[in-house]
Short mmCIF file of the C-alpha atoms (twelve columns), coordinates in Angstrom:
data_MODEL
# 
_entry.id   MODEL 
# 
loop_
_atom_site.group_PDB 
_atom_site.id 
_atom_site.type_symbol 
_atom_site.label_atom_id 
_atom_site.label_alt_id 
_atom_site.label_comp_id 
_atom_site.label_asym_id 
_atom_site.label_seq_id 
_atom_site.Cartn_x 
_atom_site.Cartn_y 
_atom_site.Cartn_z 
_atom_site.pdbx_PDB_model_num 
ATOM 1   C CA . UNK A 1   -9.415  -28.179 -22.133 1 
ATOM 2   C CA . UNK A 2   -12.083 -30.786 -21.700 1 
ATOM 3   C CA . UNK A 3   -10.976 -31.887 -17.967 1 
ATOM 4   C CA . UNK A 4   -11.142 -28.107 -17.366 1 
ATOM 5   C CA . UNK A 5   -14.960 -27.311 -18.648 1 
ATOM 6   C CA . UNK A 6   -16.468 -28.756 -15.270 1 
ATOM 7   C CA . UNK A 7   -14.340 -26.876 -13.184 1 
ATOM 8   C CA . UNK A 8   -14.744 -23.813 -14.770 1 
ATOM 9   C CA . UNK A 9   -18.425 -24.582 -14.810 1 
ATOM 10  C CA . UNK A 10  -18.786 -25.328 -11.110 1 
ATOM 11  C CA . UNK A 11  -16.813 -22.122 -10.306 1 
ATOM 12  C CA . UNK A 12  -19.342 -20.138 -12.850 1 
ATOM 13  C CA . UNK A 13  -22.149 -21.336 -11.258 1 
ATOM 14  C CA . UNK A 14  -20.465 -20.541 -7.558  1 
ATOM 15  C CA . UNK A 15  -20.120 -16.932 -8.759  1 
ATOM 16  C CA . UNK A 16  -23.834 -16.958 -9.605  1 
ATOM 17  C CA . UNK A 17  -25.046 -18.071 -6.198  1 
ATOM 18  C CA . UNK A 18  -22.932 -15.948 -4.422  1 
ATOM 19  C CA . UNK A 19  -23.274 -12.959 -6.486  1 
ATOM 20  C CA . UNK A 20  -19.487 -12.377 -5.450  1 
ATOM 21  C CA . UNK A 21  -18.865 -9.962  -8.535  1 
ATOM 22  C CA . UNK A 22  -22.841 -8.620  -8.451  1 
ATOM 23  C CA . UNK A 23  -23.682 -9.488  -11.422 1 
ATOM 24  C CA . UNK A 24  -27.065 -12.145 -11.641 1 
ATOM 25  C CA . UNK A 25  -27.735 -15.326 -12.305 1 
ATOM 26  C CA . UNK A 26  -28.830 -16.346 -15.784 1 
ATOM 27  C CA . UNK A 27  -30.148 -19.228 -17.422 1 
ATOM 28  C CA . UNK A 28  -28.460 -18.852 -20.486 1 
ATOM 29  C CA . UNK A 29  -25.676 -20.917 -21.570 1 
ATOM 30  C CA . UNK A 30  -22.484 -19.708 -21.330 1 
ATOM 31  C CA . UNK A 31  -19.272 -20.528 -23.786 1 
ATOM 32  C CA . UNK A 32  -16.062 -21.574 -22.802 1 
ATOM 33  C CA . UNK A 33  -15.173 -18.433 -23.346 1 
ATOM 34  C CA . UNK A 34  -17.486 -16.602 -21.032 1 
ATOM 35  C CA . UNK A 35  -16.607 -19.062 -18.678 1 
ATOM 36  C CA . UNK A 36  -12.974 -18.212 -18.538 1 
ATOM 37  C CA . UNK A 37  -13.778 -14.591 -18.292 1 
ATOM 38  C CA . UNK A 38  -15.821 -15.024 -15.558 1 
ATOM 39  C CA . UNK A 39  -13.188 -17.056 -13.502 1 
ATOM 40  C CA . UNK A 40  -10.670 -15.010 -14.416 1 
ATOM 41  C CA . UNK A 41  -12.714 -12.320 -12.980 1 
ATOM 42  C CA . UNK A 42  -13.158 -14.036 -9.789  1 
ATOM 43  C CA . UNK A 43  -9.484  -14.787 -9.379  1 
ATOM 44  C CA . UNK A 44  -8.641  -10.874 -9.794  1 
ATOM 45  C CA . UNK A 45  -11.304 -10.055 -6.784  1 
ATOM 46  C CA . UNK A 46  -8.495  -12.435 -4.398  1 
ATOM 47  C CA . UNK A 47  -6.132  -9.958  -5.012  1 
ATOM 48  C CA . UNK A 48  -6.595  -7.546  -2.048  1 
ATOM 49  C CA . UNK A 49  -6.976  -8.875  1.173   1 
ATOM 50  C CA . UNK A 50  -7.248  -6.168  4.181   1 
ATOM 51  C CA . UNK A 51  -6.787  -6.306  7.950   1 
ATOM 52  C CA . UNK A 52  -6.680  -3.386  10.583  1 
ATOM 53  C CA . UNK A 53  -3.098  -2.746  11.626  1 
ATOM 54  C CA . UNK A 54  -3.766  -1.873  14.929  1 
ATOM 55  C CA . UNK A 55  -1.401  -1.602  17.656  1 
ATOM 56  C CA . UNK A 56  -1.613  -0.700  21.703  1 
ATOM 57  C CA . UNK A 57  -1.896  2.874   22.544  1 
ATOM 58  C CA . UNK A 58  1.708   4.405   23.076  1 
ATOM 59  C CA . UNK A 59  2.040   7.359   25.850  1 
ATOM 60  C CA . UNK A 60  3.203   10.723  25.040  1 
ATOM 61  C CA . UNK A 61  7.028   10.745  24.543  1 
ATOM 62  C CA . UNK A 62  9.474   13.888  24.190  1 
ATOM 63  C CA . UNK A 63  11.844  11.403  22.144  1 
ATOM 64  C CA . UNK A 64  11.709  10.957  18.772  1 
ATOM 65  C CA . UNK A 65  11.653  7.403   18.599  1 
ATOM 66  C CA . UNK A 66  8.508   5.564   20.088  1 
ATOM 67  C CA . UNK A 67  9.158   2.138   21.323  1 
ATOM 68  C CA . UNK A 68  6.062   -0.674  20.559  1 
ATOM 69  C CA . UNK A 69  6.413   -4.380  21.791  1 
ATOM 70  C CA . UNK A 70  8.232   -6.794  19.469  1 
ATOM 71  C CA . UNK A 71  4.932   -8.699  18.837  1 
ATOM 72  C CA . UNK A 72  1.240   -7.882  18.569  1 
ATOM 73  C CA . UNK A 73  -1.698  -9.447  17.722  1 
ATOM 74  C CA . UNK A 74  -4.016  -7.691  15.859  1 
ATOM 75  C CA . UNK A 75  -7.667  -7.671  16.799  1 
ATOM 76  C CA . UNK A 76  -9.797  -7.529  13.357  1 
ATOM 77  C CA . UNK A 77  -12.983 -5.925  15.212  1 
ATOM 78  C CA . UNK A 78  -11.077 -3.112  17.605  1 
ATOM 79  C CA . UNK A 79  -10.571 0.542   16.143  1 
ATOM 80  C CA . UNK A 80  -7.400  2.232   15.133  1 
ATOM 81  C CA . UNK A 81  -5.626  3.929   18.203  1 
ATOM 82  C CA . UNK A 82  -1.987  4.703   16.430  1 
ATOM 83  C CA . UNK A 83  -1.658  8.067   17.935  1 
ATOM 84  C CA . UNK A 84  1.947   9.115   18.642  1 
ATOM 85  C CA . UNK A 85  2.189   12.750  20.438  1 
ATOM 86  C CA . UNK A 86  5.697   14.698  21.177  1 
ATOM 87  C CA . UNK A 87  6.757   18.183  21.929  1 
ATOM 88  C CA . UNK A 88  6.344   20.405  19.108  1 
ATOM 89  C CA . UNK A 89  10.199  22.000  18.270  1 
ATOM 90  C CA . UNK A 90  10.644  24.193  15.520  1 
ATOM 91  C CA . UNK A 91  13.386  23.215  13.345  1 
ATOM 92  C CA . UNK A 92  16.572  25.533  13.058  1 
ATOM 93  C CA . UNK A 93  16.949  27.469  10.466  1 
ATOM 94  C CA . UNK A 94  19.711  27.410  7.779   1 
ATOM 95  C CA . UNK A 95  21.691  30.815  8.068   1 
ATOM 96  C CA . UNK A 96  21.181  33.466  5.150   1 
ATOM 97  C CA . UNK A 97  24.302  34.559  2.932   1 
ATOM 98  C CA . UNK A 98  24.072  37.364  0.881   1 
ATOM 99  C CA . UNK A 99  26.244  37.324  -1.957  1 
ATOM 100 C CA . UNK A 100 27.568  40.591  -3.285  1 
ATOM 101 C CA . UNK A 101 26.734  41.408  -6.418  1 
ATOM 102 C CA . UNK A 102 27.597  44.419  -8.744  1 
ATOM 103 C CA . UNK A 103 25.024  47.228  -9.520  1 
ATOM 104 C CA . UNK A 104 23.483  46.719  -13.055 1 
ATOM 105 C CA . UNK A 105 22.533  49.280  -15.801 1 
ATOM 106 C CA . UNK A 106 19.035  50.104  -15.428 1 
ATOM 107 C CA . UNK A 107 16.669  48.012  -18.200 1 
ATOM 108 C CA . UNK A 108 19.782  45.518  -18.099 1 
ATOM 109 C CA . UNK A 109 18.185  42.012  -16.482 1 
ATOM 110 C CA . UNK A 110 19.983  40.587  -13.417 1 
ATOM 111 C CA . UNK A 111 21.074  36.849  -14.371 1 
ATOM 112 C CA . UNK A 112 19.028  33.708  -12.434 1 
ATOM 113 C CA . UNK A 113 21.434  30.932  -11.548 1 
ATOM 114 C CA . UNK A 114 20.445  27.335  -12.048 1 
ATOM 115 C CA . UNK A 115 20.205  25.255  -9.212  1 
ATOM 116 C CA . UNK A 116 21.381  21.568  -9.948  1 
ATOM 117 C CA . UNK A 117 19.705  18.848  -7.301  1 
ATOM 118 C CA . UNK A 118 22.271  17.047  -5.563  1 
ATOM 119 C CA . UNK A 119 21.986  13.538  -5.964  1 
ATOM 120 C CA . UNK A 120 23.146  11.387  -2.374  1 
ATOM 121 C CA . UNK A 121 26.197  8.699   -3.226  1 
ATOM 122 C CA . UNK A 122 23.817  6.768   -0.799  1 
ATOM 123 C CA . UNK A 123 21.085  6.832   -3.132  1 
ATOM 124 C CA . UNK A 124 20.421  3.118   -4.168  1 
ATOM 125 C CA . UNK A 125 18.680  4.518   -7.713  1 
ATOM 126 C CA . UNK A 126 21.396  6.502   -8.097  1 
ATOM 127 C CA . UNK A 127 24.223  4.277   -8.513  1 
ATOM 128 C CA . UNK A 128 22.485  0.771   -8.983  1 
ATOM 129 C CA . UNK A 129 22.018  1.747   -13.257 1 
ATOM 130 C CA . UNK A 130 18.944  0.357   -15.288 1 
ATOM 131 C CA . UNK A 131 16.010  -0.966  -12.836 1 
ATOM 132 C CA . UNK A 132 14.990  -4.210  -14.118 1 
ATOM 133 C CA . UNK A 133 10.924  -2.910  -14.437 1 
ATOM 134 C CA . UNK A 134 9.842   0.957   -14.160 1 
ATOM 135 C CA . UNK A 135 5.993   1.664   -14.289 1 
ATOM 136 C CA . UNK A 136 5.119   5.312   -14.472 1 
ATOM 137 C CA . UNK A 137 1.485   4.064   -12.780 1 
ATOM 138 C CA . UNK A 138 -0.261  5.819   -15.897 1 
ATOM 139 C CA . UNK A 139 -3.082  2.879   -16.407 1 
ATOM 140 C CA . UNK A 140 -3.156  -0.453  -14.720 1 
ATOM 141 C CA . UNK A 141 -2.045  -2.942  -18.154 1 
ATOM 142 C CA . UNK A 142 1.772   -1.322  -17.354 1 
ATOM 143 C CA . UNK A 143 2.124   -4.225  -14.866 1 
ATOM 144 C CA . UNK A 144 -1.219  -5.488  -14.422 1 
ATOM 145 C CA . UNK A 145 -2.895  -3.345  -11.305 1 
ATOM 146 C CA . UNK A 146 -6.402  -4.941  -9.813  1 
ATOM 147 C CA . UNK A 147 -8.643  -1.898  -10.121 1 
ATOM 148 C CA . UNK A 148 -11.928 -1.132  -9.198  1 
ATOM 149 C CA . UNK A 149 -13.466 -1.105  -5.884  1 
ATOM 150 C CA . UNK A 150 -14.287 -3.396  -2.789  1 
ATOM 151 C CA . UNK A 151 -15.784 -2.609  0.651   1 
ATOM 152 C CA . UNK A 152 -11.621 -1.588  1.631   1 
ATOM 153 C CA . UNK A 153 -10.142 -0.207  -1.387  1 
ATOM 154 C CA . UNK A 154 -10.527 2.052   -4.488  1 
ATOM 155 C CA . UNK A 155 -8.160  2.251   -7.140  1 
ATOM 156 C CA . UNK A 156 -8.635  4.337   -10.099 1 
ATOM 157 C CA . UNK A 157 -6.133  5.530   -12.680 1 
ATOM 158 C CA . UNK A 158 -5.877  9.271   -13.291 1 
ATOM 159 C CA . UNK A 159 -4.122  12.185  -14.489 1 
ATOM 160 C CA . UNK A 160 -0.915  9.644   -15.102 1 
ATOM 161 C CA . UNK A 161 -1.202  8.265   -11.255 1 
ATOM 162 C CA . UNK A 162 -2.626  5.428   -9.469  1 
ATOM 163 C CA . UNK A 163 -4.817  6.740   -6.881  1 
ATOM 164 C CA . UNK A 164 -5.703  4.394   -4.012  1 
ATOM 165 C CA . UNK A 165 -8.272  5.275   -1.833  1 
ATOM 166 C CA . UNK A 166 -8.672  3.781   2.003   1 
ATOM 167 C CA . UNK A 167 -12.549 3.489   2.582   1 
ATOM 168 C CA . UNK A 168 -12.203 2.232   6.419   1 
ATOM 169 C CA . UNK A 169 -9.195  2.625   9.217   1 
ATOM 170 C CA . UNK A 170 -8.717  -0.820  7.749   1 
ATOM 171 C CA . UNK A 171 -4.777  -1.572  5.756   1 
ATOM 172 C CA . UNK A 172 -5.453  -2.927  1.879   1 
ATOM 173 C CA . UNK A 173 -2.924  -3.672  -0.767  1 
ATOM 174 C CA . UNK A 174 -2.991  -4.402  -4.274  1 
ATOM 175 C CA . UNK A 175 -0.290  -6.181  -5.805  1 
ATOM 176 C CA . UNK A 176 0.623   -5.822  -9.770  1 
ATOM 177 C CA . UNK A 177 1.713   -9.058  -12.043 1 
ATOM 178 C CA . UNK A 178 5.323   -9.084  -11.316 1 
ATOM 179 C CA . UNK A 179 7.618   -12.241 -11.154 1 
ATOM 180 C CA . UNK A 180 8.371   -13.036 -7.841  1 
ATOM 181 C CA . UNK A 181 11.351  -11.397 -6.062  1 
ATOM 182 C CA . UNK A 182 14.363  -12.906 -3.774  1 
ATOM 183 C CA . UNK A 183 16.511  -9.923  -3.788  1 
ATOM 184 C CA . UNK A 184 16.278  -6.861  -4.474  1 
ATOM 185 C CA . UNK A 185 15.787  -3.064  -4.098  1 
ATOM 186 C CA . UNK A 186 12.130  -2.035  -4.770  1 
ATOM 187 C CA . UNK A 187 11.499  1.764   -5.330  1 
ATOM 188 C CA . UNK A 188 8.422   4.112   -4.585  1 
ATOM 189 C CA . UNK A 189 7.534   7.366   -5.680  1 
ATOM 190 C CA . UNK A 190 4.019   8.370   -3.859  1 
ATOM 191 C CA . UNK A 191 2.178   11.676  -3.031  1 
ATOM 192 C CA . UNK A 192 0.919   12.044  0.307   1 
ATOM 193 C CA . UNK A 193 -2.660  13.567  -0.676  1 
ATOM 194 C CA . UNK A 194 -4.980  15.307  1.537   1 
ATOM 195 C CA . UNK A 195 -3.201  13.284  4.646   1 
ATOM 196 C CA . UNK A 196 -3.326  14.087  8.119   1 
ATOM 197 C CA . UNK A 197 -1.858  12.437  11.546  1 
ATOM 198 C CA . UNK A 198 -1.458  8.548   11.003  1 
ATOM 199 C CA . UNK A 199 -2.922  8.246   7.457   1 
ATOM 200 C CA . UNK A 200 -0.413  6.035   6.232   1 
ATOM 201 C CA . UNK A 201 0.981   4.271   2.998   1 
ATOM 202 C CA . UNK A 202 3.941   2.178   1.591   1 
ATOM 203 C CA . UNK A 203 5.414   -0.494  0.085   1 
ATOM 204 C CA . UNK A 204 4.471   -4.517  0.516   1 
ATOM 205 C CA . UNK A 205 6.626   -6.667  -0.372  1 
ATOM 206 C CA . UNK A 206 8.143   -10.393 -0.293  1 
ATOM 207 C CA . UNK A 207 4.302   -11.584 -0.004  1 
ATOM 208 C CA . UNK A 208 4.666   -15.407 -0.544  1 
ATOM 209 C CA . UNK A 209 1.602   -16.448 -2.313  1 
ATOM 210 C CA . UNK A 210 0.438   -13.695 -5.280  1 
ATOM 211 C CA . UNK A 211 -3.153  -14.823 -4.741  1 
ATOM 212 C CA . UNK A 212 -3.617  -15.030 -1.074  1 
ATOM 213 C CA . UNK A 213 -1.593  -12.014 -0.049  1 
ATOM 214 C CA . UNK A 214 -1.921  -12.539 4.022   1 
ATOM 215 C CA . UNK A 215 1.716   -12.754 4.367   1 
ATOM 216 C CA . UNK A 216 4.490   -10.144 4.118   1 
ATOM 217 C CA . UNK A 217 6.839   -7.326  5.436   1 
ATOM 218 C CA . UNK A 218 5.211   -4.047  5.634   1 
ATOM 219 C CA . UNK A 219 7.225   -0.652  5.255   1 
ATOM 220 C CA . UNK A 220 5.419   2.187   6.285   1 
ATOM 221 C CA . UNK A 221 5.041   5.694   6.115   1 
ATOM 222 C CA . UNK A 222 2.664   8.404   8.148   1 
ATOM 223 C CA . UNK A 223 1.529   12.038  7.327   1 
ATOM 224 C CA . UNK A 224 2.973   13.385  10.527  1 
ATOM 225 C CA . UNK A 225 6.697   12.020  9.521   1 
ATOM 226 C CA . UNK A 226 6.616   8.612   10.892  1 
ATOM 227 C CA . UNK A 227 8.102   5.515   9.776   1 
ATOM 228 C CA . UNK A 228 7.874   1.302   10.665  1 
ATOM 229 C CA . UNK A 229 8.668   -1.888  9.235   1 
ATOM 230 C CA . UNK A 230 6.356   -4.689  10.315  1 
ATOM 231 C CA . UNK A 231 5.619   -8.854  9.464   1 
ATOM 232 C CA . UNK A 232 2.227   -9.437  8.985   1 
ATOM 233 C CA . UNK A 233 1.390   -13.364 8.942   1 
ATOM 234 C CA . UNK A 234 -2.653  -13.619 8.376   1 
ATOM 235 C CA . UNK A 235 -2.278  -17.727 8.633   1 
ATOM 236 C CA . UNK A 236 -1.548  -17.509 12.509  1 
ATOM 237 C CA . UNK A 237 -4.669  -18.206 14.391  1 
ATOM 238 C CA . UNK A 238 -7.083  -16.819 15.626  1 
ATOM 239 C CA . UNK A 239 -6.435  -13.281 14.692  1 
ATOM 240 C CA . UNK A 240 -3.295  -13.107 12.825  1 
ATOM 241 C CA . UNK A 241 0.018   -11.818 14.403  1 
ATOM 242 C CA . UNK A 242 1.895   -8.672  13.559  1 
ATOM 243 C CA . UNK A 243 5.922   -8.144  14.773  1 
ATOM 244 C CA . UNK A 244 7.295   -4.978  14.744  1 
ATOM 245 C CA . UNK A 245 10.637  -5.507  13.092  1 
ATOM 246 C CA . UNK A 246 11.544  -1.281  12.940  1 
ATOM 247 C CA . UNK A 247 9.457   0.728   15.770  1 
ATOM 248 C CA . UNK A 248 7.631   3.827   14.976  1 
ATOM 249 C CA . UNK A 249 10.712  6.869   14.167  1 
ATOM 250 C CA . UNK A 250 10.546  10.014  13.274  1 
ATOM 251 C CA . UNK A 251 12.974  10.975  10.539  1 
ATOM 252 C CA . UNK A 252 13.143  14.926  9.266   1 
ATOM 253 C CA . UNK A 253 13.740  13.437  5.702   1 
ATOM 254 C CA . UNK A 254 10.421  12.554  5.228   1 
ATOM 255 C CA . UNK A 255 8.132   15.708  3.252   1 
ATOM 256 C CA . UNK A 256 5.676   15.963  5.770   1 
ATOM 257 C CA . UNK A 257 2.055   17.252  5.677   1 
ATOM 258 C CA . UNK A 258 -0.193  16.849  2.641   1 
ATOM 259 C CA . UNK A 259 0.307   17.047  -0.846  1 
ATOM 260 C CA . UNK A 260 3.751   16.060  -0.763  1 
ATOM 261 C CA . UNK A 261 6.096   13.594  -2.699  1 
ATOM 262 C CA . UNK A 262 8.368   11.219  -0.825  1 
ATOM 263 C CA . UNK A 263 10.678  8.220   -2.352  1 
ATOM 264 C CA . UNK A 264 10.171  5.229   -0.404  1 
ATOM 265 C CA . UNK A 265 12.862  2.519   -0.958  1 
ATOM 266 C CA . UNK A 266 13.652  -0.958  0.608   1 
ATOM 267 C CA . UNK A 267 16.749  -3.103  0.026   1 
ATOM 268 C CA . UNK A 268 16.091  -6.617  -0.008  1 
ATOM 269 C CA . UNK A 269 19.250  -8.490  0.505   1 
ATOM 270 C CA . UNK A 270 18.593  -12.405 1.892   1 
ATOM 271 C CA . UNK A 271 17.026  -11.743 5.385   1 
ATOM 272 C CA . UNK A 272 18.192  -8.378  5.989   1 
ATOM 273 C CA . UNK A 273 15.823  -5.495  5.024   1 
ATOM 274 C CA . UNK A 274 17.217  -1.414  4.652   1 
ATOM 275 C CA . UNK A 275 15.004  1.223   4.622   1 
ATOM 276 C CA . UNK A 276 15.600  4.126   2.804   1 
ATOM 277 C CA . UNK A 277 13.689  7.412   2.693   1 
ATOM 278 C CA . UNK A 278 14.280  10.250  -0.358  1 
ATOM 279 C CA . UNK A 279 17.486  8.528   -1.373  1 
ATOM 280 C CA . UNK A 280 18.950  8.288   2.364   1 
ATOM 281 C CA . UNK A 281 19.074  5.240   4.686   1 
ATOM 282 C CA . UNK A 282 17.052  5.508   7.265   1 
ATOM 283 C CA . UNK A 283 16.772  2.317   9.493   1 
ATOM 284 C CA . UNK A 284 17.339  -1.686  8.707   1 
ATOM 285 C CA . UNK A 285 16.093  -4.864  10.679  1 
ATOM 286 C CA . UNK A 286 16.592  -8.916  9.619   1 
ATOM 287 C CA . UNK A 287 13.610  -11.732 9.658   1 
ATOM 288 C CA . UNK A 288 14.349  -15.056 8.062   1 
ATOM 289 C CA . UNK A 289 9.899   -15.749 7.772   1 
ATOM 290 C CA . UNK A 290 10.093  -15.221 4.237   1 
ATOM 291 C CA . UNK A 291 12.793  -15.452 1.875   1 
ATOM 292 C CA . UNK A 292 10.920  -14.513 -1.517  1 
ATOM 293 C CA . UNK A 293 8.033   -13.216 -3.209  1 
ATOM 294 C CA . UNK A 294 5.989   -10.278 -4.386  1 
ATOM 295 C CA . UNK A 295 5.775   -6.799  -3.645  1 
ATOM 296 C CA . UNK A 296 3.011   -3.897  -4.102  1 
ATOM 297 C CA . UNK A 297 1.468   -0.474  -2.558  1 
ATOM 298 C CA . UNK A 298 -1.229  -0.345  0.313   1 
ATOM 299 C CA . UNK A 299 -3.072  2.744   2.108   1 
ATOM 300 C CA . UNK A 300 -4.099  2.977   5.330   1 
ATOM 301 C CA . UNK A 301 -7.022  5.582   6.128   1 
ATOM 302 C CA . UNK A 302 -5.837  6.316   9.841   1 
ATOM 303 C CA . UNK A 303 -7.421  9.654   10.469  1 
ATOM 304 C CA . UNK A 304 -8.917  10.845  7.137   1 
ATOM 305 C CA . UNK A 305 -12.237 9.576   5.985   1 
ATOM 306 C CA . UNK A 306 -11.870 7.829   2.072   1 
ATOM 307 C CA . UNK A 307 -7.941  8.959   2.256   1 
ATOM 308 C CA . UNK A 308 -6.130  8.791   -1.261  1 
ATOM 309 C CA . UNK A 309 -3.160  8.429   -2.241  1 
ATOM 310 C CA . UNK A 310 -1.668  9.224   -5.698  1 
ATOM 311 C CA . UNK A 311 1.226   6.477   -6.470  1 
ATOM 312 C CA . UNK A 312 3.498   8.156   -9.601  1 
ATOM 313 C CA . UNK A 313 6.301   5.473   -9.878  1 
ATOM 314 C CA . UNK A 314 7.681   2.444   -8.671  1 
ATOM 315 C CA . UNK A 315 10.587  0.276   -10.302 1 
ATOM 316 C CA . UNK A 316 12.903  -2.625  -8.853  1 
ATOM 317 C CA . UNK A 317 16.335  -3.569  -9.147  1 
ATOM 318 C CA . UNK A 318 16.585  -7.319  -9.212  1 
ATOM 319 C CA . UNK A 319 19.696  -8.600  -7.628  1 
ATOM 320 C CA . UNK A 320 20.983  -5.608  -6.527  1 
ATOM 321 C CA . UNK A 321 25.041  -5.100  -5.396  1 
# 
């Protein structure tokens, strides 16, 4: 504890000159104690790093599917330009049945049948049993959420949700105190919010290092009913370097507009990654970068000035089969 005292001094005293949580100096000793507080404080503001996910402007396509190059770099001072435009279709409509039924007494009350969800034999939480974590996003001590607010994010706890709010057309995650991962299948339950266009959000995961999170594979999902998987690697200079691993799609399984729920779920299975939307596959892609580490939720406020999204669940199946 000794050897420790000057360190955690020097970093104290750091803090102080910087003002990197706000708070001022003082010339009042501090105790070991405060000390460690005050670090440990520090160390939770490294938690969220940010970067604009920006990509080339694509032309308008009728297809569904809109093809980006395989690698990008992103440029941290240009603005977001992710529009994707296509032919409006209206989707067909189921055909109506009517189901004969027998005249009742008057005063007698006709009987309401119970409709039981199907679940998908495709669906990963279906059939993979007990998830090795479950948090219910309630308060942050479930797995240990950074909260609070920087100059990219705020995260608040709420009526039983997490509720992460974009505050520029910049990306920001926050990832929880989980034990690394290798593989696994890592589960999502999020509501969309007051979204619109490319306002985006997903799941980040095998992120290398927990406190310097400029690493990792990026699963994505827009307002409109868009999907991508992309590698971010921050540590590739000048500007970092994202590669599109899964181009922009457009799937129909995806609840689209705001204020709705979707499931977002990736299998994690050595270097090949499956994408799954509301309990259905929807796309896969392989990438040997990194073979392990942590996962969590970012936000991305592409149209929609402060955009939040309420996260309601997310659990993980370690070692899936």
């Amino acid at each position: 504890m000794k050897k420790l005292i000057p360190v955690l001094i020097a970093l104290v005293f750091l803090l102080s000159a910087c003002d990197i949580l706000g708070g001022a100096a003082t010339e009042a000793p501090m105790s070991d104690a405060q000390m460690a507080t005050r670090v440990a404080q520090l160390l939770a503001t490294m938690t969220t790093p940010t970067t604009e996910i920006v990509f080339p402007p694509t032309p308008t396509m009728t297809a569904t599917v809109v093809i980006l190059p395989t690698e990008e770099t992103i440029e941290p001072t240009a603005t977001a330009t992710l529009e994707v435009t296509q032919e409006e279709t209206d989707a067909p409509e189921a055909e109506e049945t009517a189901a004969a039924t027998e005249a009742k007494p008057t005063g007698e009350p006709e009987s309401t049948a119970t409709l039981t969800p199907t679940v998908s034999s495709n669906d990963p939480a279906a059939r993979l049993g007990t998830p090795s974590g479950v948090d219910d996003m309630s308060k942050a001590d479930n797995w240990g959420w950074p909260t609070d607010q920087d100059q990219y994010l705020k995260v608040v706890f709420n009526n039983g949700k997490m509720q992460m709010t974009g505050l520029t057309k910049f990306a920001g995650w926050r990832l929880p105190m989980i034990a690394q991962q290798t593989d696994t299948y890592i589960e999502l339950t999020a509501d969309s919010g007051n979204c619109s266009g490319k306002d985006s959000y997903g799941i980040i995961f095998r992120v290398p290092v927990l406190k310097d999170p400029s690493q990792g594979y990026l699963f994505e999902v827009t307002c409109d009913g868009y999907y991508r998987l992309w590698k971010w690697d921050g540590k590739v200079s000048p500007n970092g370097l994202a590669t599109v691993l899964v181009p922009w799609g457009q799937s129909s399984l995806i609840n689209t507009g705001a204020n709705q729920t979707n499931r977002l779920g990736v299998m994690v299975k050595k270097d090949t990654f499956t994408l799954y939307m509301n309990g259905e596959q929807i796309a896969s892609a392989s990438d040997k970068s990194f073979d392990a580490g942590f996962f969590g939720v970012f936000v991305r406020a592409g149209e929609t000035s402060e955009y939040t999204v309420k996260f309601d669940q997310m659990r993980y199946w370690e070692n899936p089969k």
